[in-house]
C-alpha positions in Angstrom: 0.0 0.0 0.0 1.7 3.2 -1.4 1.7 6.1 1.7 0.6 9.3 0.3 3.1 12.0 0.1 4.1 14.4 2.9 2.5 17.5 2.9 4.8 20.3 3.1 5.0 23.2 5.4 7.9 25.8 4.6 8.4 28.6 7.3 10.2 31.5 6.3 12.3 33.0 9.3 14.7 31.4 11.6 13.8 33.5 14.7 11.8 32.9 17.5 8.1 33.4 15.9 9.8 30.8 13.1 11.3 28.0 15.3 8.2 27.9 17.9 6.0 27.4 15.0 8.0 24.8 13.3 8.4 22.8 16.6 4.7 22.5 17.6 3.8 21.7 14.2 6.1 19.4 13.4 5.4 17.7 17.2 1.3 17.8 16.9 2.3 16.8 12.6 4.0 13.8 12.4 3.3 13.8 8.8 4.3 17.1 7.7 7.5 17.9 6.3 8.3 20.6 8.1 11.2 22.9 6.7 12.8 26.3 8.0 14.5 29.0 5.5 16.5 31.5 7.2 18.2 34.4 4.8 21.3 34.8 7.1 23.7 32.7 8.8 22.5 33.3 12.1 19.3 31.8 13.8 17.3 32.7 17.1 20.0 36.3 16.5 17.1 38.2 19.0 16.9 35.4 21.2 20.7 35.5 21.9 20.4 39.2 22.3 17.4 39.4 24.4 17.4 40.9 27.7 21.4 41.6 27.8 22.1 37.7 26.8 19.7 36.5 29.8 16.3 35.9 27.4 13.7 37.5 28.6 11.1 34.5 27.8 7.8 35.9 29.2 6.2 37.8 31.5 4.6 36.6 35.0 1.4 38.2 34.4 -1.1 35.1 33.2 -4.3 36.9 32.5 -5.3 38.1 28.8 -6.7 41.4 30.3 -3.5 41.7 32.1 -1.3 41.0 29.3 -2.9 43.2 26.6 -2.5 46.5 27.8 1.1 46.1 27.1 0.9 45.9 23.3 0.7 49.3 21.8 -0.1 47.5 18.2 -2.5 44.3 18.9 -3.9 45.2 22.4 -7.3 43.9 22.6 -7.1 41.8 19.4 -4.7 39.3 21.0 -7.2 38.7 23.8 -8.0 35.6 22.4 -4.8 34.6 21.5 -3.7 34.8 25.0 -6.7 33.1 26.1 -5.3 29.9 24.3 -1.8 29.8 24.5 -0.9 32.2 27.5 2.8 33.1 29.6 1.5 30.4 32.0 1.7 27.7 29.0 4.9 28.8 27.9 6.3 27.9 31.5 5.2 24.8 31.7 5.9 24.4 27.9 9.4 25.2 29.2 9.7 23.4 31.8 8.5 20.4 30.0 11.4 20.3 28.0 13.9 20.5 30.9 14.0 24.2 31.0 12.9 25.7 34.3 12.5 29.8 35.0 12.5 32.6 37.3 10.5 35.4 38.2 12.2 39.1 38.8 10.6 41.5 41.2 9.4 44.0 37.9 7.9 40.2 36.4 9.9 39.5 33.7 11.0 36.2 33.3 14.1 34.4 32.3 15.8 30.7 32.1 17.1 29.9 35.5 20.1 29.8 33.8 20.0 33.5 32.8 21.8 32.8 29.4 20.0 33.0 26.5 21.7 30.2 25.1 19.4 27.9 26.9 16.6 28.5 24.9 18.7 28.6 21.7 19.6 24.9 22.7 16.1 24.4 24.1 14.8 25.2 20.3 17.3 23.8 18.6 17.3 20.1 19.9 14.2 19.8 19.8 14.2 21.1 16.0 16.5 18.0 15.6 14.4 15.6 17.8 11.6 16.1 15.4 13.5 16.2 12.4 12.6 20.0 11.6 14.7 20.8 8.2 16.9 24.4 8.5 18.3 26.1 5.9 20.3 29.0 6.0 21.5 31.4 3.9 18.2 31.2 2.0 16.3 34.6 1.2 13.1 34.1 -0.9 12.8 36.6 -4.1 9.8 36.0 -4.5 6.4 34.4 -3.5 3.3 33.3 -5.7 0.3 31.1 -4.9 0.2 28.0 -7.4 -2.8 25.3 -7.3 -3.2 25.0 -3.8 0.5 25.0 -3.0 2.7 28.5 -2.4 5.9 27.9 -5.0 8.7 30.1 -3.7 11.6 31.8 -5.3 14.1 31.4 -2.8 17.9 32.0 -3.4 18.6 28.0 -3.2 16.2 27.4 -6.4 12.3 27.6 -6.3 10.3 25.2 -3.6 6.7 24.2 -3.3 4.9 24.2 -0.4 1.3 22.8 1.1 1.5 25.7 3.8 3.6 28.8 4.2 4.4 30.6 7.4 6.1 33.8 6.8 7.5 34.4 10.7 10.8 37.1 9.5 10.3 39.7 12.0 10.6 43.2 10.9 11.9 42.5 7.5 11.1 45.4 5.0 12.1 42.8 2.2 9.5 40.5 3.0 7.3 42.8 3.7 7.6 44.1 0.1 6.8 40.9 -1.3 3.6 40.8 1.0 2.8 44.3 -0.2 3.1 42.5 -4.3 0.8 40.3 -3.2 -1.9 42.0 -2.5 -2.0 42.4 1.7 -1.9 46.0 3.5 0.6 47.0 5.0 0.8 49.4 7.9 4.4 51.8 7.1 6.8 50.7 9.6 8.3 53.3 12.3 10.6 52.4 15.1 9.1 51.7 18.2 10.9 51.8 22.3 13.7 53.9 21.9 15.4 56.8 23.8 14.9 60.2 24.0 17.9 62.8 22.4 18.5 65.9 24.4 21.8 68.2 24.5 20.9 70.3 27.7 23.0 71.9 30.5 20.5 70.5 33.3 21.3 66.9 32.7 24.9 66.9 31.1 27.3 65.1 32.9 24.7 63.6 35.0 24.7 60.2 32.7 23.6 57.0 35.1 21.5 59.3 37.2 17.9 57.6 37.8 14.5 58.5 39.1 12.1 56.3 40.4 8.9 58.0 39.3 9.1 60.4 36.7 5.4 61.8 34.6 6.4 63.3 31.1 4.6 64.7 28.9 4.9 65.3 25.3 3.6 68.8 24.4 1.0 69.0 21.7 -0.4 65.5 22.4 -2.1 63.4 24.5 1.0 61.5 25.3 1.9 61.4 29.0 3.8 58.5 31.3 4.7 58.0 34.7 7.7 55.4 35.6 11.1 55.4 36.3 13.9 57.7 34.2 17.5 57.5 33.6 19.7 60.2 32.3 22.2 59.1 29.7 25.1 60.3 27.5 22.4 60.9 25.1 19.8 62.2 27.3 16.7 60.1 29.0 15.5 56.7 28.5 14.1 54.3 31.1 10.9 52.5 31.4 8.7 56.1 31.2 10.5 57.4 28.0 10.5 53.6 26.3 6.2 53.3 27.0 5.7 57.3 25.7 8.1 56.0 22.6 5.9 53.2 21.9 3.0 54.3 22.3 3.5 57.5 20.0 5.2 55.6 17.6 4.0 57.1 14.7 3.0 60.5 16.3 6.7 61.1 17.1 7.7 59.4 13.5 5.4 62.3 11.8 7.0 65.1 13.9 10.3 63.5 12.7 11.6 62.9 16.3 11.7 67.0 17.0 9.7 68.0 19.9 9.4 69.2 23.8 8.4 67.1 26.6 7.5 68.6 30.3 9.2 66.8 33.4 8.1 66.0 37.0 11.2 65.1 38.6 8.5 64.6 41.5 6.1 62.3 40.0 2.7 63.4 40.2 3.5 66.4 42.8 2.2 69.5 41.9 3.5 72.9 41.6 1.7 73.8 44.7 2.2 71.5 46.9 6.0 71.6 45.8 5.8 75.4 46.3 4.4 74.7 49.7 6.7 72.7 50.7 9.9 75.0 50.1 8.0 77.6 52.4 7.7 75.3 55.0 11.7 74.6 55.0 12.2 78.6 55.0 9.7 78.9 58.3 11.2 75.8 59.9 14.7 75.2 59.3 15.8 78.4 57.5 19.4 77.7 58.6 19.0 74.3 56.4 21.6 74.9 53.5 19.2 74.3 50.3 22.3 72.2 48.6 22.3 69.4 51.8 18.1 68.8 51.7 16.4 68.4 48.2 12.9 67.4 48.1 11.5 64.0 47.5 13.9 61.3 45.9 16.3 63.7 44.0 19.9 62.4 43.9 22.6 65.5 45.4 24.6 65.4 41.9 21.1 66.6 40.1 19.9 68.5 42.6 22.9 70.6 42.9 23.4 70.9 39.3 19.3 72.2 39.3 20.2 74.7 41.8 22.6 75.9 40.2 21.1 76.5 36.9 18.3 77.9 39.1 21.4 80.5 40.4 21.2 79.2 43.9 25.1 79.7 45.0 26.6 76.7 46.9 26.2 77.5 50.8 23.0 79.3 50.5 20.5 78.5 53.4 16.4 78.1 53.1 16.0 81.1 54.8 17.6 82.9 52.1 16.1 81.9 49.3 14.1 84.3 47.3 10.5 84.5 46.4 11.8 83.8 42.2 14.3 81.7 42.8 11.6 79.3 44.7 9.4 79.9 41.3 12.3 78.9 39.0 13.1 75.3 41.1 9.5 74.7 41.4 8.4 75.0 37.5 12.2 73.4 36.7 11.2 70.1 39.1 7.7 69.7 38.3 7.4 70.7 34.6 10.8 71.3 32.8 10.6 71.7 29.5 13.0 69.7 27.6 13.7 70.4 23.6 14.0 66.1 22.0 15.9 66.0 18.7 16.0 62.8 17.5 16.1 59.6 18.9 18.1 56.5 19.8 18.1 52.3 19.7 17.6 50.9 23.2 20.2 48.6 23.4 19.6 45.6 20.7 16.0 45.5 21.5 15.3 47.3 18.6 10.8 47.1 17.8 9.5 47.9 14.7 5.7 49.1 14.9 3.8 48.5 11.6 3.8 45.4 9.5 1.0 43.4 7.7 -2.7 44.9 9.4 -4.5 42.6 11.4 -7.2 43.0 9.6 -5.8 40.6 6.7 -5.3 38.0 9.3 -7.8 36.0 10.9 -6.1 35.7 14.8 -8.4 32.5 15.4 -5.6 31.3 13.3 -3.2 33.4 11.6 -3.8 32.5 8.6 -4.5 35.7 5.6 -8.1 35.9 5.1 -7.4 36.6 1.4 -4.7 33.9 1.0 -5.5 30.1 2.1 -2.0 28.5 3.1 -0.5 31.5 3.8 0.1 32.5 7.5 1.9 35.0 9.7 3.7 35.1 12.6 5.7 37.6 15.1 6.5 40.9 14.2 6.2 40.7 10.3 2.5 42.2 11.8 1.5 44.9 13.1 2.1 43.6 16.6 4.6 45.1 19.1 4.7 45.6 22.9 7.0 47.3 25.5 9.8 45.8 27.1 9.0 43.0 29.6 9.0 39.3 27.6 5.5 40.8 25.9 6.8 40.8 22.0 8.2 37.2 22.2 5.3 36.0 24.3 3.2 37.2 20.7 5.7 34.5 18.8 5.0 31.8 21.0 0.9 32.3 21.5 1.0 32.9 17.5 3.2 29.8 16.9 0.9 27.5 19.2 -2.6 28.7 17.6 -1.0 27.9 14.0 0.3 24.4 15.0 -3.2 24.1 16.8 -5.1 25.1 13.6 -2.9 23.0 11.5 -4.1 20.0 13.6 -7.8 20.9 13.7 -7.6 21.0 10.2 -6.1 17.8 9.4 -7.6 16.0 12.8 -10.8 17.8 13.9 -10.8 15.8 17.3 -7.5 16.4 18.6 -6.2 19.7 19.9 -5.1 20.5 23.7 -2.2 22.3 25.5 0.9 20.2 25.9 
């Protein structure tokens, strides 16, 4: 009795979205011949880089309603996602394969190990285990649908394929051919990056860190609270990272040249700060201003703000004058700051944009217009903050594909593993 040929399943893109898919497939797919095409030399490359070479894996929060408000592009959309394939099921998804994880106190979570090389390994063996085929230094030129198969132009000769999983990441090649095909695209602007500001009140003061910082940026609706650092370059931290992601294109339009307010204080306000430097002139007037900053301010910025503010060095509370109060008080809690241009945070470079959700069905990622054809990771318009959320989008993606892929071919199997 003659065994019908595999069917074939090609997924373009040797990063994470790409090897998660190709593992649960090929594990709930016996039958498929499941083959990955990478362009470069170099596989898992934002794995390895991820979280300074610790991995950031996922995230400690389990809930969908929890997770979402973390993705700038996708949000509420990936509700359901998350509802199947969640950071609880990557744990244990983990775990079952021998890799264990730890929580940190701001819930991001990495290998016990903290080196990213255990999830490279992790991925790769059992890539090997199931006899996943990889094959780098293969960029595809080009992409057409051909009787119920996808035949690809690839740089290794043209291949044909049941299914296609395009999972490159923010690749404006690929997404070129995605455009010739026919889907929407959504332009691509960088997303979680720092702030670029040459001004005397924070020069020299690189390393410098607040623990609650609100910024606005002027002209918009944008506002955070969170923690800032001051850097060669001039402020990043978890407040400027969520304002850059979240006015992603806003910032793009305004080409990365505009003001932002700071509260030093967090959420003080002028008045109560004003208050409060009245109180130190009735009560301890003798208090030399320099010794006794209000709220969290390290001494390095505070003197450095008081002497912008032309506060000389062994001045006393008491002596302080009625403008020179007004100058410190609008300088702590709303400083306006001129941003001119912008920077990468570390490797973790995002991309906001990509193919629009709306040309994927996220009950299973496959293009509404295109049978056979699915998308993964950040080759969509998906993209969160920093805290394990972007790759968690790879993995829930990955698992609802290999789930669909099973439904289709065996209606009465499909479960978390």
């Amino acid at each position: 009795m003659s065994h019908s040929p595999k069917k074939k399943v090609i997924i373009v893109g040797g990063g994470a979205a790409g090897f998660f898919t190709a593992i649960n497939i090929a594990e709930k797919q016996p039958h498929f011949e499941v083959t990955i095409l990478e362009k470069t030399s170099k596989l898992l490359s934002k794995v390895k880089v991820s979280g300074g070479g610790r991995c950031n894996v996922t995230n400690a929060r389990q809930q969908p309603s929890e997770l979402t408000p973390f993705y700038p592009r996708g949000g509420k959309k990936l509700y359901h996602v998350f509802k199947e394939f969640s950071t609880s099921d990557m744990v244990s998804w983990l775990s079952h394969r021998g890799v264990q994880t730890h929580t940190e106190a701001d819930l991001r979570m990495f290998p016990i190990t903290n080196s990213s090389q255990t999830i490279i390994d992790c991925f790769t063996s059992e890539v090997a285990r199931l006899g996943v085929r990889v094959i780098q230094n293969c960029g595809v030129k080009h992409l057409e649908a051909s009787e119920n198969q996808w035949k690809l132009d690839t740089t290794q000769g043209i291949m044909l394929t049941d299914k296609l999983v395009m999972a490159t990441g923010s690749t404006p090649s690929v997404w070129g051919l995605l455009g010739q095909l026919g889907l929407e695209l959504v332009p691509p602007v960088p997303s979680l990056f720092t702030f670029n500001i040459k001004d005397p009140r924070i020069s020299g003061l690189m390393g410098i860190t607040f623990p609650e910082v609100n910024i606005r940026i002027t002209g918009t609706k944008l506002e955070e609270t969170g923690p800032l650092l001051i850097t060669h370059w001039g402020l990043s931290g978890p407040a400027v990272l969520k304002l850059s992601a979240w006015g992603a294109r806003e910032l793009s339009e305004k080409g990365y040249h505009f003001q932002i307010l700071v509260n030093y204080l967090g959420n003080r306000s002028n008045t109560d700060l004003r208050q409060w430097f009245d109180e130190q002139k009735q009560n301890h007037p003798k208090r030399r201003i320099f010794n006794y900053p209000p709220g969290e301010l390290t001494k390095r910025f505070w003197e450095q703000m008081c002497a912008y503010c032309d506060i000389p060095e062994h001045s006393a509370y008491g002596e302080i004058s009625k403008k020179q109060v007004n100058k410190l008080t609008e300088e702590l809690t709303q400083g306006l700051y001129e941003v001119k241009g912008k920077s990468t945070f570390k490797e973790e470079f995002v991309t906001s944009g990509g193919v629009n959700l709306s040309e994927v069905n996220l009950q299973t990622f496959e293009a509404r217009r295109f049978p056979n054809l699915y998308l993964a990771g950040e080759v969509l318009d998906i993209d969160a903050l920093t805290g394990g959320f972007n790759f968690q989008a790879c993995w829930s993606a990955g698992w609802v594909i290999s789930e669909h892929f099973q439904k289709s071919v065996n209606p009465s199997q499909s479960g978390n593993s």
